[in-house]
N, C-alpha and C positions, 0 to 999 in steps of 0.2 A: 061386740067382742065377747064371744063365749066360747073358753078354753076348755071348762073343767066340765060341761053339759049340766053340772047344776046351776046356773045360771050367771047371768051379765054381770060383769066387773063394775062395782061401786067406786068410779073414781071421783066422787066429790070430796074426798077427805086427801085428796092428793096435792102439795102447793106445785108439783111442774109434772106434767106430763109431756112426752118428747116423742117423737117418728123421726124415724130414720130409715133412707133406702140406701143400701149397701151393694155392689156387686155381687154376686154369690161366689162361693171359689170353685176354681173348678176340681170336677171327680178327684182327679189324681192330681199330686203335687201341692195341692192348697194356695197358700199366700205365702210360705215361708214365714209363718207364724208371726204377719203383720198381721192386722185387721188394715180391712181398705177403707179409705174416707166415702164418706156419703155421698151420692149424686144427688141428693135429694132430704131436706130437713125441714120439718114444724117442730113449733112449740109452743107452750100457751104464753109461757114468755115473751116470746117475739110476737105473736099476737098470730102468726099462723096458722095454730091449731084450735078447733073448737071441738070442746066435749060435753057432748047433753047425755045427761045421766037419764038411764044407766046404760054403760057402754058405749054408744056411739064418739065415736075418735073421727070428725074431717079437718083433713088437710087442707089449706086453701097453697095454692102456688102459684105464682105469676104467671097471666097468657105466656105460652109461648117457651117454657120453662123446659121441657119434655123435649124439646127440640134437641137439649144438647147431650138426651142421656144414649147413647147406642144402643141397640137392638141389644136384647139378650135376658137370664133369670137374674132376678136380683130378690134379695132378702127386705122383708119390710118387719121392722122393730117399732115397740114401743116400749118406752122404759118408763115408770112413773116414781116420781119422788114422795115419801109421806115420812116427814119430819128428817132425820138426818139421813136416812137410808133411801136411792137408788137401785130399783130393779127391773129388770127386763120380762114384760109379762106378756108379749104374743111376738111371734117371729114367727112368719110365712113366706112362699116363694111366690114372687108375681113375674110374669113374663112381658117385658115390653117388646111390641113388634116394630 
């Protein structure tokens, strides 16, 4: 995970790291200024996310999990916690077919 091109996100000082895959909204109209619930979630919490520094972020997800997201773009977040503050530090479009 390199956002800034000077180099990979140090997230060993982080206690929760999280991904999240989102619907994307579409062009015009949006959400009507919901945000849509996740198809798709890790966390190091829940024991589904592993992160080997520096940067690397995998999701693990149950066989068979993918089956029930539909075709289409959807947004993929990561938000990492370091002491009281939560923030969201990569958001990209991935397309599942």
């Amino acid at each position: 995970m390199d956002i800034t091109d000077a180099g990979l996100i140090d997230l060993s000082t982080c206690s929760e790291v999280a991904l999240e895959v989102t619907p994307r909204a579409p062009h015009r109209g949006g959400w009507d200024g919901r945000d849509p619930a996740p198809v798709l979630a890790a966390s190091l919490a829940s024991g589904t996310l592993v992160v080997s520094n520096p940067g690397l972020v995998e999701a693990v997800f149950p066989a068979g999990s993918l089956l029930d997201v539909p075709p289409g773009l959807y947004d993929v977040r990561i938000f990492v916690t370091i002491g009281p503050e939560t923030e969201e530090v990569f958001c990209e479009p991935v397309e599942f077919a």
